[in-house]
N, CA, C and O atoms as a Maestro MAE file, in Angstrom:
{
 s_m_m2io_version
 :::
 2.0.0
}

f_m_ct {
 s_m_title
 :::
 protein
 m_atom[236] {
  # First column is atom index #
  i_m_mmod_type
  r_m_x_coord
  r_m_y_coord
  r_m_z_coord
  i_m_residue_number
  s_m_chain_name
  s_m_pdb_residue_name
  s_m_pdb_atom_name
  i_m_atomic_number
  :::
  1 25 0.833 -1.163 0.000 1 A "UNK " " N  " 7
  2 3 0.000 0.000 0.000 1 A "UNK " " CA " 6
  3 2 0.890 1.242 0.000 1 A "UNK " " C  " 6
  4 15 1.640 1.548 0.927 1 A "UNK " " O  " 8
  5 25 0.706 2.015 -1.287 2 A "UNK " " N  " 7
  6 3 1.579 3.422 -0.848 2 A "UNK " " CA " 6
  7 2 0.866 4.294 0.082 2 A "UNK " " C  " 6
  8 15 -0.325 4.404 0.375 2 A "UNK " " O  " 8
  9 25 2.223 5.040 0.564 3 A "UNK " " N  " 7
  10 3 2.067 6.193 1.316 3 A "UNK " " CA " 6
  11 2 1.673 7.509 1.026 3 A "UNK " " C  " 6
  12 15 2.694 8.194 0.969 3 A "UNK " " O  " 8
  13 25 0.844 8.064 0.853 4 A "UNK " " N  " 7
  14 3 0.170 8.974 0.658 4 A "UNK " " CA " 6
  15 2 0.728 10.356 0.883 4 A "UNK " " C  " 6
  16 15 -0.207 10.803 1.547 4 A "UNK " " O  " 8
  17 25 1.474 11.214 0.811 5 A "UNK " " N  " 7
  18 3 1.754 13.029 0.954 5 A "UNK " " CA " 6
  19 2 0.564 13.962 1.730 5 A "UNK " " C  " 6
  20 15 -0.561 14.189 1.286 5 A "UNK " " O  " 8
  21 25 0.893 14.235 2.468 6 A "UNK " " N  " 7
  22 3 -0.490 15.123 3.541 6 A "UNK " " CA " 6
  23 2 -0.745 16.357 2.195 6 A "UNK " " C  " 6
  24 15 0.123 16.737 1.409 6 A "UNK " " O  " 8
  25 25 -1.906 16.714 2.233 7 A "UNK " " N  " 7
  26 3 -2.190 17.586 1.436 7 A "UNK " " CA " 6
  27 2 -1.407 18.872 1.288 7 A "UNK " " C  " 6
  28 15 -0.644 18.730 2.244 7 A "UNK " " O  " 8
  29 25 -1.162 19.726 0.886 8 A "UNK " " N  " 7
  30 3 -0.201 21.007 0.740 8 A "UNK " " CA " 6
  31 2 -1.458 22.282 1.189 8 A "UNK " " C  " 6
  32 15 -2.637 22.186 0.847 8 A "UNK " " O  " 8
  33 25 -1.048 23.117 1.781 9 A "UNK " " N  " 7
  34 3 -1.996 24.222 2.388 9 A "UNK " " CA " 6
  35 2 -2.516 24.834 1.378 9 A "UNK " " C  " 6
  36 15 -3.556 25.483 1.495 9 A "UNK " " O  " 8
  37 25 -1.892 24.718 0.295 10 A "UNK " " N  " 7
  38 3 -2.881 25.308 -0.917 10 A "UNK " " CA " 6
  39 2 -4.238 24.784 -1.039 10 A "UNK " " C  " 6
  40 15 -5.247 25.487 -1.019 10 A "UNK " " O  " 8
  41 25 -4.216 23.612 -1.158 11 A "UNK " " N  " 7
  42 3 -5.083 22.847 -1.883 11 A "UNK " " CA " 6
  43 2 -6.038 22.350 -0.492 11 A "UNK " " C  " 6
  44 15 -6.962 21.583 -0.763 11 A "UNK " " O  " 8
  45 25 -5.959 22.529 0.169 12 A "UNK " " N  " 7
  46 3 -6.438 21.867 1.875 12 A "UNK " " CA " 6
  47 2 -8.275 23.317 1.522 12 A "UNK " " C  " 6
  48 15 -9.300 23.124 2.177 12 A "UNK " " O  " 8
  49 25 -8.230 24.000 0.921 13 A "UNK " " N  " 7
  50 3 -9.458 24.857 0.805 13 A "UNK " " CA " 6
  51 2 -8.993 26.576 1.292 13 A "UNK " " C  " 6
  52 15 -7.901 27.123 1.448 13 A "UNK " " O  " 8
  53 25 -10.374 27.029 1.419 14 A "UNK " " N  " 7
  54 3 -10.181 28.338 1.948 14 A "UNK " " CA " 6
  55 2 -9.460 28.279 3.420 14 A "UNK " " C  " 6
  56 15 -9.650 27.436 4.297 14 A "UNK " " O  " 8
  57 25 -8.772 29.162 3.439 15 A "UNK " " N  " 7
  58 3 -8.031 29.399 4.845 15 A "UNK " " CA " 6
  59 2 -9.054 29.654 6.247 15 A "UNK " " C  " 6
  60 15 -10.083 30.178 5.821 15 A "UNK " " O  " 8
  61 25 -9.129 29.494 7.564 16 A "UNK " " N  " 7
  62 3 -9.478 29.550 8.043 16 A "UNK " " CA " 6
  63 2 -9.647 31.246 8.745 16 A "UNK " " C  " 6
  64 15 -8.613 31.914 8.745 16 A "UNK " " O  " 8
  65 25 -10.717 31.789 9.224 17 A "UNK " " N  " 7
  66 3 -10.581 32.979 9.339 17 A "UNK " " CA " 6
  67 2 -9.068 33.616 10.722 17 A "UNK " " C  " 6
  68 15 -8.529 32.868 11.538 17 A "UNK " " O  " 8
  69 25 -8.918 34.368 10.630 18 A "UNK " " N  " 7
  70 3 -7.371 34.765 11.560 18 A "UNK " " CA " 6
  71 2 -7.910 35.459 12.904 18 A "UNK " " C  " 6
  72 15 -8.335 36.597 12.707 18 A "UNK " " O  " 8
  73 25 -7.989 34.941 14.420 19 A "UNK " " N  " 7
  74 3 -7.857 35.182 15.058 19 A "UNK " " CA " 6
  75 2 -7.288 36.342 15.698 19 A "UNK " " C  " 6
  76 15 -6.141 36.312 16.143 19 A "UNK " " O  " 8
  77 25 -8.081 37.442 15.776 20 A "UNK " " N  " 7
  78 3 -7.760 38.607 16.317 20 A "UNK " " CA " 6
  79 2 -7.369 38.566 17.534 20 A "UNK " " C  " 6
  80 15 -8.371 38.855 18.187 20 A "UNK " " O  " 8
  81 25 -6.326 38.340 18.389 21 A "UNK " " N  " 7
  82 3 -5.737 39.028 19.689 21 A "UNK " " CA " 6
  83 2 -6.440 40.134 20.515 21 A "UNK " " C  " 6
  84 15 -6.510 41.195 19.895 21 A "UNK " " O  " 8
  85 25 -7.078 40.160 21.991 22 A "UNK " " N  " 7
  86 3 -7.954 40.861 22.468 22 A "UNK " " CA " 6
  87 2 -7.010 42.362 22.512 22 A "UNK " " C  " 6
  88 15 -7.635 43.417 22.612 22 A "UNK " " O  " 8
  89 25 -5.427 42.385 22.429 23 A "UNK " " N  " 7
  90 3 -5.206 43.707 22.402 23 A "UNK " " CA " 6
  91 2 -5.139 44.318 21.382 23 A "UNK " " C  " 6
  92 15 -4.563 45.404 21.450 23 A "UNK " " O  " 8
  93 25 -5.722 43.853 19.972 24 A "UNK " " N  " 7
  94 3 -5.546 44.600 19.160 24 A "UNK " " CA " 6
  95 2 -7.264 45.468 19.161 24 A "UNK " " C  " 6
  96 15 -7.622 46.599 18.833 24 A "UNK " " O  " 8
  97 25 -7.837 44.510 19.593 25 A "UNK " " N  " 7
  98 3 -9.517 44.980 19.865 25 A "UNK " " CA " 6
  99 2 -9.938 46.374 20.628 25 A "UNK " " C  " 6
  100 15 -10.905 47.109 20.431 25 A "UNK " " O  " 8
  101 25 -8.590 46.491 21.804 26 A "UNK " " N  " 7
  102 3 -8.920 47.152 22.775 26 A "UNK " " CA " 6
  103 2 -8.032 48.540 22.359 26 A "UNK " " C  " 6
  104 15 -8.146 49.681 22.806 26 A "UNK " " O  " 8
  105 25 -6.981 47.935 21.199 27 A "UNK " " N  " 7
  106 3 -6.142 49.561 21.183 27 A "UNK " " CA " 6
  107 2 -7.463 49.830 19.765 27 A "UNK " " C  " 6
  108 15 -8.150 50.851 19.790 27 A "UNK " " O  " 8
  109 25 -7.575 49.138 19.024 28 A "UNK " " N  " 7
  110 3 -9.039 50.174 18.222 28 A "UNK " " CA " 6
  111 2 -9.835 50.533 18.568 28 A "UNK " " C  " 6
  112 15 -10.476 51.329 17.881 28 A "UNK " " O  " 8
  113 25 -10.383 50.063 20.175 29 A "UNK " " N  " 7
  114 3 -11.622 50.567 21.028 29 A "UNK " " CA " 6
  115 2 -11.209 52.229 21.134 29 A "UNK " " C  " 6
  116 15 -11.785 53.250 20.758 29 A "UNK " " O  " 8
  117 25 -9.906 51.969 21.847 30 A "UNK " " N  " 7
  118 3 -9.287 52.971 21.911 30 A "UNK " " CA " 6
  119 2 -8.999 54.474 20.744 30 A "UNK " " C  " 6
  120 15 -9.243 55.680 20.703 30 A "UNK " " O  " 8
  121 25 -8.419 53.540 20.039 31 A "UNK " " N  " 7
  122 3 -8.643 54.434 18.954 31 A "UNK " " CA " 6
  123 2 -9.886 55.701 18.177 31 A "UNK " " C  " 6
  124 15 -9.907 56.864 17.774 31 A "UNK " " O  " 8
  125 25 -10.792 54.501 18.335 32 A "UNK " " N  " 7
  126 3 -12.122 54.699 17.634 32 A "UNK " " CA " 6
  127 2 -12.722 55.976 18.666 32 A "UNK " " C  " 6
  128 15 -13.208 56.983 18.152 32 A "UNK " " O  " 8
  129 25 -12.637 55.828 20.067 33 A "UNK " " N  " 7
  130 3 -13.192 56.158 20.983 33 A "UNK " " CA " 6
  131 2 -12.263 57.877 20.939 33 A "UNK " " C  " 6
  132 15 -12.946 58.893 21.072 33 A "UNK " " O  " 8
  133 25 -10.863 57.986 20.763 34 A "UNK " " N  " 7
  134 3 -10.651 59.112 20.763 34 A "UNK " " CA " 6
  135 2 -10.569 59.993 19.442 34 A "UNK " " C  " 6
  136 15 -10.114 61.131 19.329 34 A "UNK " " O  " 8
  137 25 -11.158 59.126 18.421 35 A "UNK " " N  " 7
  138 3 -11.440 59.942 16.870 35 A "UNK " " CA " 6
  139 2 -13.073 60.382 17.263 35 A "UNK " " C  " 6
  140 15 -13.588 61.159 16.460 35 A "UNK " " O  " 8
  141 25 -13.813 60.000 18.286 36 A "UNK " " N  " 7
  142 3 -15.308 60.324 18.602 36 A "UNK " " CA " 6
  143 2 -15.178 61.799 19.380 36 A "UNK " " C  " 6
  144 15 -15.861 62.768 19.050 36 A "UNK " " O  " 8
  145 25 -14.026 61.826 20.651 37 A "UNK " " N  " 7
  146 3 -13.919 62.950 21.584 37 A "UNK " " CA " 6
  147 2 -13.752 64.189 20.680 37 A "UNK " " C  " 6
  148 15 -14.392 65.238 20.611 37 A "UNK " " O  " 8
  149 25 -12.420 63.604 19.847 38 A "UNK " " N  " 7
  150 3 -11.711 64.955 19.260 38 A "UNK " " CA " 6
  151 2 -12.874 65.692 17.989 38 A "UNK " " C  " 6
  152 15 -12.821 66.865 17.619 38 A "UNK " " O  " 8
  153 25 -14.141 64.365 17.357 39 A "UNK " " N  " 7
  154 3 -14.946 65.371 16.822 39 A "UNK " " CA " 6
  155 2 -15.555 65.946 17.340 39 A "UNK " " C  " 6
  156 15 -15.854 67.017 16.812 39 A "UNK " " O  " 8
  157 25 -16.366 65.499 19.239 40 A "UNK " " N  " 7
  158 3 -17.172 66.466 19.539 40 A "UNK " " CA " 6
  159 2 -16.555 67.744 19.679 40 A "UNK " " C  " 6
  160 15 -16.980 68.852 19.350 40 A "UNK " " O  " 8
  161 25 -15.056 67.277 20.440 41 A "UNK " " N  " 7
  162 3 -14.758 69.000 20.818 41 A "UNK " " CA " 6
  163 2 -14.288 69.610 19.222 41 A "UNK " " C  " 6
  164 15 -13.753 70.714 19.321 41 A "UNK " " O  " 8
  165 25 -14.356 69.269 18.280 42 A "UNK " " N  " 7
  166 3 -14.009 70.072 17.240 42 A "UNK " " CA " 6
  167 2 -15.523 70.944 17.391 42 A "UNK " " C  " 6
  168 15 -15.628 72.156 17.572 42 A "UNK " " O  " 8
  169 25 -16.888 69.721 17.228 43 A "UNK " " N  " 7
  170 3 -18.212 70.259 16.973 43 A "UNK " " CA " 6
  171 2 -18.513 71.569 17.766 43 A "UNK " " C  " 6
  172 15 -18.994 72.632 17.374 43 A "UNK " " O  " 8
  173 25 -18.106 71.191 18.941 44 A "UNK " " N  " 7
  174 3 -18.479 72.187 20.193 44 A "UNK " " CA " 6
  175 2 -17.428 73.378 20.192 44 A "UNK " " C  " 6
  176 15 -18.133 74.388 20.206 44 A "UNK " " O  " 8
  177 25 -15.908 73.821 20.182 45 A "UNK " " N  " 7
  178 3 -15.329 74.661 20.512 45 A "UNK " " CA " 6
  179 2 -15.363 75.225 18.795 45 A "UNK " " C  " 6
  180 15 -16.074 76.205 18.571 45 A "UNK " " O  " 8
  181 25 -15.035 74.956 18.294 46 A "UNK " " N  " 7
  182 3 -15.363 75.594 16.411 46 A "UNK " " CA " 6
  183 2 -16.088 76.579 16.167 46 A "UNK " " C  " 6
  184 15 -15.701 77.491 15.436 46 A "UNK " " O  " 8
  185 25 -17.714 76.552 16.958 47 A "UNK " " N  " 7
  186 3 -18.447 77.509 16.524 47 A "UNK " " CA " 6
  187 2 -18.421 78.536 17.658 47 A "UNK " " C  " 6
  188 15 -18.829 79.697 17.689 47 A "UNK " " O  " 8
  189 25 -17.870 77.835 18.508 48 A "UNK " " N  " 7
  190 3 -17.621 78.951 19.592 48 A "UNK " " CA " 6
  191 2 -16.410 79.611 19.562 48 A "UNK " " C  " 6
  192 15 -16.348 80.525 20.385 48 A "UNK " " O  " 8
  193 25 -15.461 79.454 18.907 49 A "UNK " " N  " 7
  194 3 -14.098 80.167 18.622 49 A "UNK " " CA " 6
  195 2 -14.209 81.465 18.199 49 A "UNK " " C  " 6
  196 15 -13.458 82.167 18.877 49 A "UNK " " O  " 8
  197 25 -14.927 82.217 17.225 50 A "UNK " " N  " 7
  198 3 -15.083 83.696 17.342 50 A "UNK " " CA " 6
  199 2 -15.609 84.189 18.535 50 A "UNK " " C  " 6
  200 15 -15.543 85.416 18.600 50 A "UNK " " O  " 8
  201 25 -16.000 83.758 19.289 51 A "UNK " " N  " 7
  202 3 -17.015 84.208 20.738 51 A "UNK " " CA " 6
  203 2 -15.722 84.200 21.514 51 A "UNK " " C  " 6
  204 15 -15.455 85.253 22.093 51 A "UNK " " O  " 8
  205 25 -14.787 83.099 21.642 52 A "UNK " " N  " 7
  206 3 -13.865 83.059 22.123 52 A "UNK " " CA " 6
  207 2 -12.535 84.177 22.261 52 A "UNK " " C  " 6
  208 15 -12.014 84.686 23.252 52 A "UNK " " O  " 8
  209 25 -12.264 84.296 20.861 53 A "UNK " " N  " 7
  210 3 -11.092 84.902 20.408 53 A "UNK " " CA " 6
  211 2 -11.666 86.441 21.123 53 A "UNK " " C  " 6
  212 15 -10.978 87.116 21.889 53 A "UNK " " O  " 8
  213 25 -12.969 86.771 20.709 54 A "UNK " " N  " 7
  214 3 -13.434 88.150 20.610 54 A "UNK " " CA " 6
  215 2 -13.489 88.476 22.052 54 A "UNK " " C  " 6
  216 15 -13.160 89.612 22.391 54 A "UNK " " O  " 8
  217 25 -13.792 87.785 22.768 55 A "UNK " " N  " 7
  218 3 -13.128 88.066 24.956 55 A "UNK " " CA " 6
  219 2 -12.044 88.420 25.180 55 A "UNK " " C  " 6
  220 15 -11.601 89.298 25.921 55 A "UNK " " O  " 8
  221 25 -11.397 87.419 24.237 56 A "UNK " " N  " 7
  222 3 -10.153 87.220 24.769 56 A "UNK " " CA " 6
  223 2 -9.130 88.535 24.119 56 A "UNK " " C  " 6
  224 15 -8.036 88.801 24.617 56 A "UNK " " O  " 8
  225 25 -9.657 89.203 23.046 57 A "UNK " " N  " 7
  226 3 -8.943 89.886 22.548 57 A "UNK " " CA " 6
  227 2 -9.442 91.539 23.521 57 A "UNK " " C  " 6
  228 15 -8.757 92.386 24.094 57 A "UNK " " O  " 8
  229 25 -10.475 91.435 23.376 58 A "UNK " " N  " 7
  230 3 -11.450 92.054 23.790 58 A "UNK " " CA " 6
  231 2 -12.171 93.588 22.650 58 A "UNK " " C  " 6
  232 15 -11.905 94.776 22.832 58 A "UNK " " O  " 8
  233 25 -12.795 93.192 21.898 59 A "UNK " " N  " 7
  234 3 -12.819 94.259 20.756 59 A "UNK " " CA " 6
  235 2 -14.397 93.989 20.359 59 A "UNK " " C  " 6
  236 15 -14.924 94.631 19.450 59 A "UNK " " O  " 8
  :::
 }
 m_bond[235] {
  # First column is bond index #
  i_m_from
  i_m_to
  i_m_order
  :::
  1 1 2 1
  2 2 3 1
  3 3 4 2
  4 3 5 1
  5 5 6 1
  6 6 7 1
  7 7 8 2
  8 7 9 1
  9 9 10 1
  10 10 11 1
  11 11 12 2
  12 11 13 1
  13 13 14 1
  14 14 15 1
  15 15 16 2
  16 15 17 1
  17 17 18 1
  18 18 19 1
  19 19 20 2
  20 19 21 1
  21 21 22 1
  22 22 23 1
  23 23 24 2
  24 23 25 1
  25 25 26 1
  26 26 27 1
  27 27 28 2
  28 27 29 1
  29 29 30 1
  30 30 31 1
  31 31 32 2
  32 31 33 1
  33 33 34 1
  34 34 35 1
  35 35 36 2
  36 35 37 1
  37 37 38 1
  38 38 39 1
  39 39 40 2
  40 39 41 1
  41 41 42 1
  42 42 43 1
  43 43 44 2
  44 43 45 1
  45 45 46 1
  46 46 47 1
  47 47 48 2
  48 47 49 1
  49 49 50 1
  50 50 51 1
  51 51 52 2
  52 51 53 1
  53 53 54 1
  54 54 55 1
  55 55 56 2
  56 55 57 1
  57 57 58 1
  58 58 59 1
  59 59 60 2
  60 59 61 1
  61 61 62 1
  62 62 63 1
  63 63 64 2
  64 63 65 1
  65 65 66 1
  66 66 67 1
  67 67 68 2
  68 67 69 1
  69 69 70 1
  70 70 71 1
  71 71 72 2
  72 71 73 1
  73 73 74 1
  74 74 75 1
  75 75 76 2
  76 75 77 1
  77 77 78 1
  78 78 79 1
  79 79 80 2
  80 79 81 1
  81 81 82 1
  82 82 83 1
  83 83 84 2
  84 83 85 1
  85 85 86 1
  86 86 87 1
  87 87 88 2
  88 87 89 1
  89 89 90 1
  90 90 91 1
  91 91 92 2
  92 91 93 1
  93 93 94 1
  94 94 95 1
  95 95 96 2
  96 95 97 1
  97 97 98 1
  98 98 99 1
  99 99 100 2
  100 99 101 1
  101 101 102 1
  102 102 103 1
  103 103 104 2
  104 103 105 1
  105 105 106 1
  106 106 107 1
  107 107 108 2
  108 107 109 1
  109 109 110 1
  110 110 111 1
  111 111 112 2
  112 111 113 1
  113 113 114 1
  114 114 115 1
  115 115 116 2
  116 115 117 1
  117 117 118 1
  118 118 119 1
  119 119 120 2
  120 119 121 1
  121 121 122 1
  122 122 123 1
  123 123 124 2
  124 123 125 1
  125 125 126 1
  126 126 127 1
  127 127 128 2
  128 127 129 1
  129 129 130 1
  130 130 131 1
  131 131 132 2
  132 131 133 1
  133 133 134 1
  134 134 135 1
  135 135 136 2
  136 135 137 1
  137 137 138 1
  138 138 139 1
  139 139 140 2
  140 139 141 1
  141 141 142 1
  142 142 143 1
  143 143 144 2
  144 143 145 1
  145 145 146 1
  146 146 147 1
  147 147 148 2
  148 147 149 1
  149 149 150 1
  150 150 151 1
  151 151 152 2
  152 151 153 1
  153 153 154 1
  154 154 155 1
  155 155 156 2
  156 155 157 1
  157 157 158 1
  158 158 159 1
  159 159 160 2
  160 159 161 1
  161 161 162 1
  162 162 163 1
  163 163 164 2
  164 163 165 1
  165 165 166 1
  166 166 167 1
  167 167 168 2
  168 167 169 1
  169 169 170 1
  170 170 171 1
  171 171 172 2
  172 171 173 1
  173 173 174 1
  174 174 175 1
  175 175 176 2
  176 175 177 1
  177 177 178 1
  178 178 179 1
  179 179 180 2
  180 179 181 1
  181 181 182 1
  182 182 183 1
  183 183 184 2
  184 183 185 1
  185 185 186 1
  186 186 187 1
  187 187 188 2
  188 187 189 1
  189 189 190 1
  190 190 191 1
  191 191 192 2
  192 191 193 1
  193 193 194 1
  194 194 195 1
  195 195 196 2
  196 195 197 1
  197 197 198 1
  198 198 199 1
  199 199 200 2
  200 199 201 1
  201 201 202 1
  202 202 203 1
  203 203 204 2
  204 203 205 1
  205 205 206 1
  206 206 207 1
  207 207 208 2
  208 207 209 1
  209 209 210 1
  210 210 211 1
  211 211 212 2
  212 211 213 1
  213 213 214 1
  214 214 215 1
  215 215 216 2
  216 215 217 1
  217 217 218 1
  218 218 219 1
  219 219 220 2
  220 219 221 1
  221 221 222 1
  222 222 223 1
  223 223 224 2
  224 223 225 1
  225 225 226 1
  226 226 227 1
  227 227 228 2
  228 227 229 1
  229 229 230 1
  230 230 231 1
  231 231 232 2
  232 231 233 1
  233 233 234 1
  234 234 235 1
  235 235 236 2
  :::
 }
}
């Protein structure tokens, strides 16, 4: 009876999906979470910046 060759990873099918690591989860939590802050305070101090400047300059 011959011996048979284990299949080659090519041919074995689609790859199995890749296991994400919980710290890569938590630095995009991260991430995500301070691209949210920096738009509110863009939303919020932006329209208030001439109100701002104009105190501060005082004119």
């Amino acid at each position: 009876m011959p011996a048979s060759a284990p299949p080659s990873p090519s041919a074995a099918g689609p790859a199995a999906p890749a296991v994400v690591p919980k710290n890569v989860r938590w630095v995009l939590l991260g991430i995500m979470l301070a691209m949210l802050l920096a738009m509110l305070d863009n939303m919020v101090v932006g329209p208030a910046m001439p109100t701002i400047v104009s105190e501060i300059i005082g004119s």
